[in-house]
C-alpha positions, 0 to 999 in steps of 0.5 A, a space after each residue: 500500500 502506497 502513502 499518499 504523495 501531493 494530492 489535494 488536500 493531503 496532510 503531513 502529520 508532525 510524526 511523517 503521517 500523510 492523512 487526505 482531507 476531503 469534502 464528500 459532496 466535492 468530485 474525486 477528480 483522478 486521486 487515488 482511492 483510500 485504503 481507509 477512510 473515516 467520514 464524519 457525517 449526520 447521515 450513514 454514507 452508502 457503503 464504499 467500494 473501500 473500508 471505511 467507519 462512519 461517526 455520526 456528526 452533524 454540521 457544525 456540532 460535535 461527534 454524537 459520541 466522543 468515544 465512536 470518534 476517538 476509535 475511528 480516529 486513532 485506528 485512521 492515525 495508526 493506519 496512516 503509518 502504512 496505508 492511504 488514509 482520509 477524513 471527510 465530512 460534507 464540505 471537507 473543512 470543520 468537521 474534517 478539521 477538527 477531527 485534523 486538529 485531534 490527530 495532530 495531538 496524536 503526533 505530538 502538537 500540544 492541545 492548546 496549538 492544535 487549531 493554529 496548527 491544523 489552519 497553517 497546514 490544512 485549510 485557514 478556516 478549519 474548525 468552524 466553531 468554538 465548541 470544535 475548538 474546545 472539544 480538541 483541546 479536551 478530548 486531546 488532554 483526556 486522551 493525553 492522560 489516558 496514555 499516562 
């Protein structure tokens, strides 16, 4: 399985990870498919011809379930190691974004940069809402202390 190389919306994790963010309503286009993808949604998504978890988060809100969206982010942290890993929401920018902000707290940003850093290296408007903001600091620092 190849990582992925300069297409659009890829990003490179502080520890060398590349994670796609993408906005499901937008085309494709040529880029390759996903070995894996993780897509944050209000609505189940149509079963892909790759692997994929569904979280079920309504625009411009948080995950229902902070727990469902923790185990579908790291397993698409771990598996970005090795294979083609995105994050997708409808228009690809604050849910996509958060969910950016919290995996780069899994490779080390610290909690209270991870907005700042995911808008320099994704997209300057990601992370839509201050309940975002505060959830990826939170849940980075619960997850922080899990670890410990």
């Amino acid at each position: 399985m190849d990582a992925w190389t300069d297409e659009p919306g890829v990003v490179v994790l502080p520890d060398g990870r590349r994670i796609r963010g993408v906005g499901v309503r937008r085309p494709r286009g040529d880029v390759p498919a996903p070995d894996f993808a993780v897509y944050l949604l209000g609505r189940d998504p149509a079963p892909g011809p790759w692997p994929h978890r569904w979280v079920r988060w309504r625009d411009f809100r948080l995950p229902d379930s902070t727990d469902d969206a923790t185990t579908a982010l790291r397993e698409a942290w771990e598996r970005a190691g090795e294979e083609r890993v995105e994050i997708g929401c409808g228009g690809g920018i604050g849910r996509t974004g958060t969910a950016l902000a919290l995996l780069a707290t899994m490779s080390g940003v610290a909690p209270e940069d991870a907005v700042a850093w995911v808008r320099s290296h994704y997209h300057r408007r990601a992370v839509e809402t201050g309940r975002q903001r505060r959830w990826v600091e939170q849940t980075a620092t619960l997850l922080q202390t899990e670890r410990e």
